[in-house]
N, C-alpha and C positions, 0 to 999 in steps of 0.2 A: 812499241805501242802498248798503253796500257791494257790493261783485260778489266777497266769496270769505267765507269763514268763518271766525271768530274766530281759534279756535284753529289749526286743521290749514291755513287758508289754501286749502279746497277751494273751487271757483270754481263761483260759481252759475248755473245757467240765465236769461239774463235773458229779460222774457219779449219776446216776437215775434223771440228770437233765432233764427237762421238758422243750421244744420249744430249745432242741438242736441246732438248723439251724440260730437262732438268734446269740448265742454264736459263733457260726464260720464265718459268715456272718463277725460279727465286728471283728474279727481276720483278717478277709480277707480283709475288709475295713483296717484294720491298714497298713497291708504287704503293701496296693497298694500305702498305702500315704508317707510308708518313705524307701520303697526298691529303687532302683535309684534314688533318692533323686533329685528332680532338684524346685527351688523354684524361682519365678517371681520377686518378690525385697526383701530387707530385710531393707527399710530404715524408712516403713510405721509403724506409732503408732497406726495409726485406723483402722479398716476395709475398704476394699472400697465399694462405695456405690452397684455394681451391680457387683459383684464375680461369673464365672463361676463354674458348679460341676468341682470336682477336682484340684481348684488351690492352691497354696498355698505358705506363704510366713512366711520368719523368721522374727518375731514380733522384733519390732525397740527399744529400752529402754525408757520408759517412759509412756508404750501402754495404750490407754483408752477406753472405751466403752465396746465390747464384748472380746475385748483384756487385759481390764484392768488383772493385773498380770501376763500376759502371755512374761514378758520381753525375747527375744532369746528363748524363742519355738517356736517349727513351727506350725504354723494354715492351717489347712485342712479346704476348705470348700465343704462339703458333702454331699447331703440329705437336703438341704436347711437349713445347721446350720455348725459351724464351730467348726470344734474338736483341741484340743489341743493335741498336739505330745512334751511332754517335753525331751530335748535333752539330751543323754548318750556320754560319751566321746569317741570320737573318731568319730562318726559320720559325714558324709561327705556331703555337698549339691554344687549343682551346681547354682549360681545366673545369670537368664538368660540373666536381664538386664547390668549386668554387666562383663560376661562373664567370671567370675570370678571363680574358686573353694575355699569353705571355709573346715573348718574344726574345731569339736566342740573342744573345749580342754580343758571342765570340767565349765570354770568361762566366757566363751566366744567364739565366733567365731573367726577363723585368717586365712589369707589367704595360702594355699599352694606355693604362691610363696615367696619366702623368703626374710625378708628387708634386712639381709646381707648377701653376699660369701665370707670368710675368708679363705688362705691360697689356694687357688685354684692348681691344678698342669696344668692343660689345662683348656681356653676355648673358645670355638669355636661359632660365630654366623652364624650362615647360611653356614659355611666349619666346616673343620676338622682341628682343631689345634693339633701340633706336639710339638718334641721336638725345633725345629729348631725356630717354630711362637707359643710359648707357649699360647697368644690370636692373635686367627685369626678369622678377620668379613668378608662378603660378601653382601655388601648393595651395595645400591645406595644412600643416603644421610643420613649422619650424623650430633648432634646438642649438640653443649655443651652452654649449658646459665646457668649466671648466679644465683643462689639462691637470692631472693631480700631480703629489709628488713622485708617487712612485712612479711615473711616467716619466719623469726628468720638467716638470711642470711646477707651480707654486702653489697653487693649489685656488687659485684668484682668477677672476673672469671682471677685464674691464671692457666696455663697448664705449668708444673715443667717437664724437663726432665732434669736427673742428670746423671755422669759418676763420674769412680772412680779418675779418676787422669789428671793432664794435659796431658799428651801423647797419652788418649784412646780418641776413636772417638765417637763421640754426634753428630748425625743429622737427619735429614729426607731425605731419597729416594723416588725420584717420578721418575716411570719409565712408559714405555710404552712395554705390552704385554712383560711385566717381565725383559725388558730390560733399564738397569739405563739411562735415558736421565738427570737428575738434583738431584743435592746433596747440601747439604743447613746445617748448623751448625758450630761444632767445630770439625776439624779432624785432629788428633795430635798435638793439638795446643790449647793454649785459643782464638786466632784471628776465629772472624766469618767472615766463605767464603761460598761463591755464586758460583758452580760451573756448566760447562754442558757438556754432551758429545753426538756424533752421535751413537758412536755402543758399550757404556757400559763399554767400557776399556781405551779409552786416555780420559782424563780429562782437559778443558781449562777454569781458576777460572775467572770468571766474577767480583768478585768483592771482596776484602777483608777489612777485618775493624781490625784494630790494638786492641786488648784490652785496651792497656795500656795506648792509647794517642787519639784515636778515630778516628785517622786520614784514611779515605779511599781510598783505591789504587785499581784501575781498570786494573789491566794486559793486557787486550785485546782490552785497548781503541786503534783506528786508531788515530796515532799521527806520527807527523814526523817533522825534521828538514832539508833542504836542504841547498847545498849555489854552487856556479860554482866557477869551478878550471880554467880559464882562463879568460879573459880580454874579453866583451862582446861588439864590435864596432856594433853602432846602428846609422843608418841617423838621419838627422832631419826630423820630421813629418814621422814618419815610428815606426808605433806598433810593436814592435817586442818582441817575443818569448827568454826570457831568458834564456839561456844552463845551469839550475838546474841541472848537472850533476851527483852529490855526495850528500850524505846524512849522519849525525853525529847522527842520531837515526832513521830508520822509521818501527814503529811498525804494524804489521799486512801485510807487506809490501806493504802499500796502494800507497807510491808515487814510480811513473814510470820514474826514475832516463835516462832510455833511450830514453823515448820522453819527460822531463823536465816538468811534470803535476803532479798534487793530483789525482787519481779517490778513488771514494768514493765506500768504498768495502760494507756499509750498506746504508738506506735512514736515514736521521737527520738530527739537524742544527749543522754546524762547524764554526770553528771561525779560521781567519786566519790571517798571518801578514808576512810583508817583510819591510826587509833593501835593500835598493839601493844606492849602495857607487859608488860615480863620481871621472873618471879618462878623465885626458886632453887627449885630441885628438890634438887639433891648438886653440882654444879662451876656456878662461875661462867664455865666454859670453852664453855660452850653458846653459840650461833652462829645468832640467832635468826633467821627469813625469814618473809615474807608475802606474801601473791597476793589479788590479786580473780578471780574465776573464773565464767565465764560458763554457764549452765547444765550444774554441776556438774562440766563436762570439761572445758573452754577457757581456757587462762591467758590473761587480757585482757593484752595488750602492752602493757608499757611500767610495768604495775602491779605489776612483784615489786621485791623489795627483801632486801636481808640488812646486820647489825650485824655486822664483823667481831673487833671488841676485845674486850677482857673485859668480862662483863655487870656493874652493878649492882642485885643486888637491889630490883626494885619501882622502881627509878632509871631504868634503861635501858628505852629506847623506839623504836620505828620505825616511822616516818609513809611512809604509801604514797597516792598518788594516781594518777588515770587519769580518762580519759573515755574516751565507748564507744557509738558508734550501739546501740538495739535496734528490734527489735520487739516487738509488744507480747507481753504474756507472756513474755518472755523473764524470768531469775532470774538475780541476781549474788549470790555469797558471798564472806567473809572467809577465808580458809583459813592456814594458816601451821605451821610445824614448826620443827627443832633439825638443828642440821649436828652438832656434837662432841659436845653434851652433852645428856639431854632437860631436862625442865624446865616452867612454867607460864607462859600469857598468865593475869596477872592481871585479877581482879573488880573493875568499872566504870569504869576507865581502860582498858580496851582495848572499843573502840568501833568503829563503821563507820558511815560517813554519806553521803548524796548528795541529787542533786537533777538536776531535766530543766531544761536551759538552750537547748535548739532541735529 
C-alpha cells in the first residue's frame, strides 16, 4: 500500500503511526498550497530574496539555487522554507501577474485561451451574434496593425474583402442609429462607388470610379451650362445683367435660369466661364467688356475682359474665365456692356458656364 495519495501525493496516516497530527498537518499544508491554485509569476528562475508565508510561483526553466530542478513546479513558500509541488496533468493555476489562466498538460504549462478558433459558427464580442451577423462586436475602438519584420512579419497589412461574382454586392455600410447614411464598394458592378443617403432608402452616388479605365465621374457635382435665347441690347457704360435664360445641362439645379444667376447649392471653390458674342446695333466701333459678378455687387477678380478692335457682326467674341471660393448661396452673374458704341450680346452663342472642382 502506498503511504501518500494518487493524485495530490497527500501522505497517509499509517496506522500505529506515532506523532499522527504531524502527518495531517502536511497533508493539510499540501491542500492549502495547490487547491485554488493561483500563483504570483511563473517567469522567475530563482527564489526571491524576501517571500511572503504562502506565496508561490511556477518555477521558470532553467531554475537555480533552491529552485535548481524544480523547472514548471510550483514552489510554495511555507514555514520559512519552500516546498516543491510537482505538477499532475491537468492541473490548473491562476498567474496573478499576468491575469492569465494556465493549465498543466503533462510536458508544460498553456494558456486556456486558445491561439486558434477554426470554423466558428458565431461570434460575438461584447453582443450576441446571430445568423443574420454571424461576428458581431460592440467596442468602441478597434486596431489592425501590421505584423513587422522582426516579428517574422513583412511588414504590410492587407484587409481582403471578396464576393462571388461581378453582379453581387461588396461594401461597407456606415449608418447612423442603424439607419444606412453611406455605402462605399462595389454594388453590382466592378466600378467603385461613393454613395449617401438621408433616410436609408434613396441613394444619391457621390462618386464613381470606372474599373476599367480609372476614369472618375461625380454625378452630383453642381455644374451647369447656360446661354440667352434672345438678342441682349446693353448701353454704353452700363453693367448689365445678361438674360441666361436656358440652360443645355444644369445639374443639381444650381443655376436659376429665372433670375439669370449660379447660386452655389454647397460652399467650395468653382470655376467658371463665358462667351460673349457681338451683335451691331449702329457702329462697329463699340468696345465690348464682360464681368462675372458675385452676388450682384462684386466684380470677381481676374474675370473682366474687354475687345478693343473693331467688332464683327455676330463674328466677334469674348471668353472670360475665373475661379472663385463661395459659400453656399452665394449667386454669380454674367454682366457685360459697350465702351464707344452700344450694341447686342447675341441669342445662344453668348453663354455662361461652371462647375465646383473643390
Amino acid at each position: 500500500m502506498s503511504d501518500a495519495t494518487t493524485h495530490l501525493l497527500l501522505p497517509y496516516i499509517l496506522a500505529a503511526q506515532a506523532q499522527k497530527h504531524v502527518t495531517h498537518n502536511e497533508a493539510l499544508r499540501l491542500l492549502d498550497g495547490l487547491v485554488q491554485l493561483s500563483v504570483l509569476d511563473r517567469d522567475l528562475t530563482a527564489p526571491p530574496v524576501s517571500p511572503t508565508d504562502r506565496d508561490r510561483y511556477i518555477v521558470a526553466s532553467g531554475a537555480t539555487g533552491a529552485w535548481a530542478g524544480w523547472d514548471l513546479n510550483v514552489a510554495l513558500w511555507t514555514d520559512g522554507t519552500w516546498l516543491r509541488l510537482p505538477p499532475r496533468t491537468g492541473w490548473r493555476a491562476w498567474v496573478e501577474d499576468e491575469g492569465r489562466l494556465l493549465v498543466y498538460g503533462g510536458s508544460g504549462w498553456v494558456s486556456t485561451t486558445p491561439a486558434a478558433l477554426q470554423s466558428l459558427a458565431l461570434l460575438g464580442l461584447g453582443t450576441t451574434a446571430d445568423a443574420a451577423n454571424p461576428f458581431s462586436a460592440k467596442l468602441n475602438a478597434a486596431l489592425w496593425t501590421a505584423k513587422t519584420v522582426a516579428e517574422g512579419g513583412t511588414g504590410d497589412l492587407f484587409y481582403t474583402m471578396n464576393k462571388e461574382a461581378a453582379g453581387r454586392d461588396l461594401g461597407l455600410t456606415l449608418q447612423t442609429g442603424f439607419v444606412t447614411k453611406a455605402l462605399m464598394g462595389l454594388f453590382g458592378s466592378e466600378r467603385f462607388r461613393l454613395a449617401v443617403s438621408a433616410d436609408g432608402s434613396s441613394f444619391f452616388d457621390g462618386l464613381i470610379v470606372d474599373n476599367a479605365t480609372g476614369i472618375v465621374d461625380q454625378p452630383r457635382l453642381p455644374r451647369f451650362k447656360g446661354f440667352t435665347n434672345y438678342d441682349n441690347y446693353v448701353a454704353v457704360d452700363s453693367w448689365t445683367k445678361i438674360g441666361i435664360n436656358n440652360t443645355d445641362y444644369n445639374d443639381q439645379g444650381a443655376f436659376d435660369a429665372g433670375n439669370n444667376r449660379f447660386v452655389a447649392p454647397v460652399a467650395g471653390t468653382y470655376l467658371f466661364g463665358a462667351t460673349l458674342l457681338y451683335k451691331i446695333n449702329s457702329s462697329t466701333n463699340a468696345r465690348m467688356r464682360g464681368r462675372l459678378v458675385l452676388n450682384g455687387t462684386t466684380e470677381i477678380r481676374g474675370s473682366r475682359g474687354e475687345i478693343s478692335g473693331a467688332h464683327a457682326s455676330e463674328a466677334t467674341a469674348l471668353w472670360l474665365q475665373s475661379m472663385a471660393p463661395l459659400a453656399q448661396g452665394d449667386t454669380v452673374e454674367l454682366q457685360g456692356t459697350f465702351r464707344a458704341a452700344d450694341g447686342y450680346f447675341a441669342a445662344d452663342h453668348t453663354s455662361f458656364w461652371g462647375c465646383k472642382v473643390g
